[in-house]
C-alpha positions as CSV (number, residue, x, y, z in Angstrom):
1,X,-15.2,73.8,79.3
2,X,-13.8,71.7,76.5
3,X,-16.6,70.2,74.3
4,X,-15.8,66.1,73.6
5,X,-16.3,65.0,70.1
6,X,-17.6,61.2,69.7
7,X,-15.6,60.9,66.2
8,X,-16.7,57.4,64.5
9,X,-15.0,56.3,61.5
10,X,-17.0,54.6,58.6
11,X,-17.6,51.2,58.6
12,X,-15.7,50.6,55.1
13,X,-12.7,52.6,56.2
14,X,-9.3,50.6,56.3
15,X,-6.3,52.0,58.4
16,X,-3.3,51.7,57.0
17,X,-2.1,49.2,58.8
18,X,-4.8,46.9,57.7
19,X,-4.1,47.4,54.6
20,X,-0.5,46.1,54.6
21,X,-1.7,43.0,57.1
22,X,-4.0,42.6,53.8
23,X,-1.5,42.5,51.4
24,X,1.3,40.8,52.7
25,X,-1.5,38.0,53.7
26,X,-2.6,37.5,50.4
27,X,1.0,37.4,49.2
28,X,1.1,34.3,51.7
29,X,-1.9,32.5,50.1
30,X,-0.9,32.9,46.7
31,X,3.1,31.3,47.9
32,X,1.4,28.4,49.5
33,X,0.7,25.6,47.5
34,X,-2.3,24.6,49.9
35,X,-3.9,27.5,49.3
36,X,-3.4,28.3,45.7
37,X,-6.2,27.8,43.6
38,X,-5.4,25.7,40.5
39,X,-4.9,27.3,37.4
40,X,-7.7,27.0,34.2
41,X,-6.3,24.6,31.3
42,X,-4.9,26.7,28.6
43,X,-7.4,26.4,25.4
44,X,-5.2,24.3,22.6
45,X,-4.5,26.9,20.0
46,X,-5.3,24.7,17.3
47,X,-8.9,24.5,18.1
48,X,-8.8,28.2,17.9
49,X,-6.9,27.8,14.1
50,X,-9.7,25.6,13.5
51,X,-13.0,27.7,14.5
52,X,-11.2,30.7,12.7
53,X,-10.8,29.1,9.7
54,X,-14.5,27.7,10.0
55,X,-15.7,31.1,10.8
56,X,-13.5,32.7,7.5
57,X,-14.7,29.5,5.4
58,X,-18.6,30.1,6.5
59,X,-17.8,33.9,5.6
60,X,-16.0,33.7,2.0
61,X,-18.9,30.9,1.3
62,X,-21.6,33.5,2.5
63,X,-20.0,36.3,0.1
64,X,-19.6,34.1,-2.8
65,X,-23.4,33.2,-2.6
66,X,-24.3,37.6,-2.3
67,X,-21.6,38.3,-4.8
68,X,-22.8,37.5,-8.4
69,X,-19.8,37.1,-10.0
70,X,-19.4,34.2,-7.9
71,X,-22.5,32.1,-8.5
72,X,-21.2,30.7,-11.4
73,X,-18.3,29.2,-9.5
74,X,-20.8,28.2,-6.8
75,X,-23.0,26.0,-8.9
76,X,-20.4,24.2,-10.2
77,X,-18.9,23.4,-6.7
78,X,-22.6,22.1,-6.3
79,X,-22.0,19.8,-9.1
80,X,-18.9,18.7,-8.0
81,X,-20.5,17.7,-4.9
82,X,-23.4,15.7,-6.4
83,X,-21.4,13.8,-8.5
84,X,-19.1,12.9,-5.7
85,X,-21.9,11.7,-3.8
86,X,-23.2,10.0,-6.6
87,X,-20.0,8.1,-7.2
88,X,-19.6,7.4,-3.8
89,X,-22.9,5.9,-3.6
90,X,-22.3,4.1,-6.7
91,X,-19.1,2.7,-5.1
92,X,-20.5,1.3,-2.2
93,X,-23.3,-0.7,-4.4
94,X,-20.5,-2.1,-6.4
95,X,-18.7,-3.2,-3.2
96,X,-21.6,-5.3,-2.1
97,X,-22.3,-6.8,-5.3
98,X,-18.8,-8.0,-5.8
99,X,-18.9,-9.3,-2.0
100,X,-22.0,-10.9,-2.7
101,X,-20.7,-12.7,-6.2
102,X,-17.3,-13.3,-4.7
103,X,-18.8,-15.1,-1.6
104,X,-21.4,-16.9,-4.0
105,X,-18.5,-18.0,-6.3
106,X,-16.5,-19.3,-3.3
107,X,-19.7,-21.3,-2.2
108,X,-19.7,-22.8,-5.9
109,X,-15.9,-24.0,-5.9
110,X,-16.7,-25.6,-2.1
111,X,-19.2,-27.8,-3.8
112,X,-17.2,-28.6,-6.9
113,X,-14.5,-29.6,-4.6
114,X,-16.4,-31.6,-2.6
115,X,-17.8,-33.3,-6.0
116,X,-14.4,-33.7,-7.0
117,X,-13.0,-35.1,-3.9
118,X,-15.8,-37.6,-3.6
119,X,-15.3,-38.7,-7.1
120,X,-11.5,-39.4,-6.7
121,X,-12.3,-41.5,-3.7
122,X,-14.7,-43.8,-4.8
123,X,-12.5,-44.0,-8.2
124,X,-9.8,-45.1,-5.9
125,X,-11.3,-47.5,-3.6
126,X,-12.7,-49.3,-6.7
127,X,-9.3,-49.6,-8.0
128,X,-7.8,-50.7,-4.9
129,X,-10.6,-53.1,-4.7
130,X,-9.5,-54.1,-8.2
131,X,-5.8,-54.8,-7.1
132,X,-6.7,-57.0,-3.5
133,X,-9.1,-59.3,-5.8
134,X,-6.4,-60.0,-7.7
135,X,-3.9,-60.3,-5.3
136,X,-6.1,-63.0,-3.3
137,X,-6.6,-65.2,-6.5
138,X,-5.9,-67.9,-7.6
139,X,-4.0,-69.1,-10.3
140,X,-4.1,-72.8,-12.2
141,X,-1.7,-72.5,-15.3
142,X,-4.7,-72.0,-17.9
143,X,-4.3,-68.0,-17.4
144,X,-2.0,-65.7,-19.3
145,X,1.0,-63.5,-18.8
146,X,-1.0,-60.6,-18.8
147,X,-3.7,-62.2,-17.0
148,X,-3.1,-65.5,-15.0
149,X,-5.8,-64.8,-12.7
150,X,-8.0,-68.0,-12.9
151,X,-10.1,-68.3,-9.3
152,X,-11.0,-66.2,-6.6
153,X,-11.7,-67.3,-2.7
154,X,-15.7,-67.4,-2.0
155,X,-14.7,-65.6,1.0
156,X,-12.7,-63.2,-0.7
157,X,-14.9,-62.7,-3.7
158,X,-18.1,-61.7,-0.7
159,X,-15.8,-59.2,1.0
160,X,-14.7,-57.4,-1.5
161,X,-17.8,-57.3,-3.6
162,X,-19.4,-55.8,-0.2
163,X,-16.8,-53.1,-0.6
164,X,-17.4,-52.8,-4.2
165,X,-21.2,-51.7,-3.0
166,X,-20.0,-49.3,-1.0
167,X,-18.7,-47.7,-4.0
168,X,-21.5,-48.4,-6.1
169,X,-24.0,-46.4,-3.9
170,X,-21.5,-43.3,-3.3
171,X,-21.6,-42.8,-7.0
172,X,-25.3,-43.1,-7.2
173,X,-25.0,-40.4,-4.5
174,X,-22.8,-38.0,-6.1
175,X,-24.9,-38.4,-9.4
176,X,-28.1,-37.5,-7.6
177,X,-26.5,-34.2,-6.4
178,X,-25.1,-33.2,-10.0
179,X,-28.3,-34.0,-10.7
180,X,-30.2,-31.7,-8.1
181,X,-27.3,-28.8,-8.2
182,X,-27.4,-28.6,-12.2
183,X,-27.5,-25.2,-11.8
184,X,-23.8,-24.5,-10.9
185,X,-22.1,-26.9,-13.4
186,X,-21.9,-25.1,-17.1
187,X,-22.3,-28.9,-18.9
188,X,-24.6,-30.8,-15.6
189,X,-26.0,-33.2,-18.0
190,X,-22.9,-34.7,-19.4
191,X,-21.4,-35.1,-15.9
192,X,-24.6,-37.0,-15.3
193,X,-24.2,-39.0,-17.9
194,X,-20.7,-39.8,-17.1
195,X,-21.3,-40.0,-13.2
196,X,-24.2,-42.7,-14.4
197,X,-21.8,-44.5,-16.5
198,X,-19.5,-45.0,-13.7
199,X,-22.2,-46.5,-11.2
200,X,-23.8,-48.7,-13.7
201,X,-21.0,-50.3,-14.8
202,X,-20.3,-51.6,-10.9
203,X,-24.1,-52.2,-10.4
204,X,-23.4,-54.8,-13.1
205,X,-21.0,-56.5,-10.9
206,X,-22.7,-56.4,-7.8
207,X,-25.9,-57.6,-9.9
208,X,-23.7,-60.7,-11.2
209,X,-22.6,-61.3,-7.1
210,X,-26.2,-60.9,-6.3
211,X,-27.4,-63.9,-8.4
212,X,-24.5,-66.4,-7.7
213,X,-24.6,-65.4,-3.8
214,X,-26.6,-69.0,-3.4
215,X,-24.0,-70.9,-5.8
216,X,-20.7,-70.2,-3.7
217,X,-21.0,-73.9,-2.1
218,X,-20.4,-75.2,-5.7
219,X,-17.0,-73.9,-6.0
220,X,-14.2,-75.6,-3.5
221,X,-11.8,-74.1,-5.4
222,X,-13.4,-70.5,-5.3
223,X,-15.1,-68.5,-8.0
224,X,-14.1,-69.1,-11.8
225,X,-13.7,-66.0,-13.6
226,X,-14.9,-67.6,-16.5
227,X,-18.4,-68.2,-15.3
228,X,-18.1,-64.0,-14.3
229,X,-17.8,-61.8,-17.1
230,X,-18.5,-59.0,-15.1
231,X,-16.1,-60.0,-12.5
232,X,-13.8,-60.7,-15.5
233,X,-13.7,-57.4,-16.8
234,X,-13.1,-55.8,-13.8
235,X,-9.8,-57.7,-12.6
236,X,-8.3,-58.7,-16.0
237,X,-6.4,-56.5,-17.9
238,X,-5.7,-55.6,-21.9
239,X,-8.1,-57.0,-24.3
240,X,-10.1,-58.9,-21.7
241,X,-10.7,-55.7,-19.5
242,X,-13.9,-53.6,-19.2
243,X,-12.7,-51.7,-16.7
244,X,-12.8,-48.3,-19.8
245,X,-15.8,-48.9,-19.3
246,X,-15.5,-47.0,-15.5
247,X,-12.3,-45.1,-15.8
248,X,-13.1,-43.4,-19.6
249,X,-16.1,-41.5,-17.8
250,X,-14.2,-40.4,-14.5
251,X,-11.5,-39.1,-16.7
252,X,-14.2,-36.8,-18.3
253,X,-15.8,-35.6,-15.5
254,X,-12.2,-34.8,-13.9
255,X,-11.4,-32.9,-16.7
256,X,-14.6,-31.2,-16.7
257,X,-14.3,-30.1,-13.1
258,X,-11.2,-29.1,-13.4
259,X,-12.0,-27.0,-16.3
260,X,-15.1,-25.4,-15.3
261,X,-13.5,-24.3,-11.8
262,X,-13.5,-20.9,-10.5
263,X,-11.3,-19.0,-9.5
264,X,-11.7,-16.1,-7.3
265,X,-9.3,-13.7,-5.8
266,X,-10.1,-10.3,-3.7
């Protein structure tokens, strides 16, 4: 009687016919792009050039500080390094004090400009104020060449003597502030002076309008410039003139500004 054998195979045993089906299905998933995993990013090889050269720097640093023949060398690399520090600290300190002067200075040569700007104004409206009185006069034959100016129009002589107010009291102003900022102007008490000079000398003829304001109804044929020296002085020309008087002390403080400027370049 023939004996049956129950022969089991192993549980991790692969026939050989699986193991082709195996193969030539994995050689399917790696030619489809669907299934195909994606490849890692290739490390750049310069950081690798870098961390090697860290790792031999770090290593040649940590023998020189063992090896005593290379302590010497190692303490002056230390003082090389302090005294770059140092001057880079030093550098920095300079940088802010020069941007701190420099923007200083430029706030300096804003006000001196302004100064300036002010003061030629007011020099020329006076002057043109100078010129209109004269055009609007009148003359009767008993003037000169140089100066036939005899009369001028009431009306006239209240307008413009308004004007010539104006003036006054902008010079008083700018005086006040050379005055106040004496600190930034080398010579601030001479330009006082000759900023004083200047509104004085028209506070005289505002002074003189002031006191025959009431009299204008006495004088049909306007105001006589003899009766005015101030007013004189300031239209007539030459030897009857006082206008020096105003234009000597603007010259000096024009000169002084101009002098006493600052200039500043990065």
């Amino acid at each position: 009687m023939r004996q049956e054998i129950d022969f089991k195979m192993p549980s991790n045993y692969i026939s050989r016919h699986d193991h082709a089906n195996a193969q030539t299905n994995l050689r399917c998933r790696c030619q489809d792009p669907c299934n195909a995993r994606p490849h890692a990013p290739r490390r750049h090889r310069g950081s690798r050039g870098h961390r090697a050269a860290s790792i031999a720097s770090r290593r040649i640093l940590g023998r020189m500080a063992r090896d005593q023949q290379f302590k010497p060398l190692g303490s002056k690399i230390i003082d090389v390094v302090v005294k770059t520090l140092e001057a880079t600290v030093a550098g920095g300190l300079l940088v802010q004090a020069y941007l701190k002067w420099h923007s200083r200075e430029l706030a300096i040569n804003d006000f001196r400009r302004a100064i300036l700007d002010s003061l030629i104004k007011e020099y020329m409206d006076a002057k043109r104020t100078r010129r209109v009185l004269r055009a609007t006069s009148n003359q009767d034959g008993s003037g000169t060449d140089a100066n036939p100016w005899t009369h001028v129009p009431t009306e006239a002589y209240a307008d413009h003597m308004k004007q010539l107010n104006n003036t006054q009291l902008a010079l008083e102003v700018l005086t006040r502030r050379i005055e106040v900022f004496a600190g930034i102007f080398p010579n601030a008490t001479t330009l006082g002076e000759h900023a004083k000079a200047m509104h004085d000398y028209l506070a005289d003829v505002i002074k003189e309008y002031a006191r025959h304001r009431a009299l204008h109804g006495d004088y049909p044929r306007g105001v006589p410039l003899r009766d005015f020296p101030s007013l004189r002085g300031f239209m007539l020309r030459e030897d009857q003139s006082t206008f020096d008087r105003f234009a000597e002390p603007y010259h000096a403080i024009l000169k002084s500004l101009q002098q006493g400027a600052v200039r500043v370049a990065l």
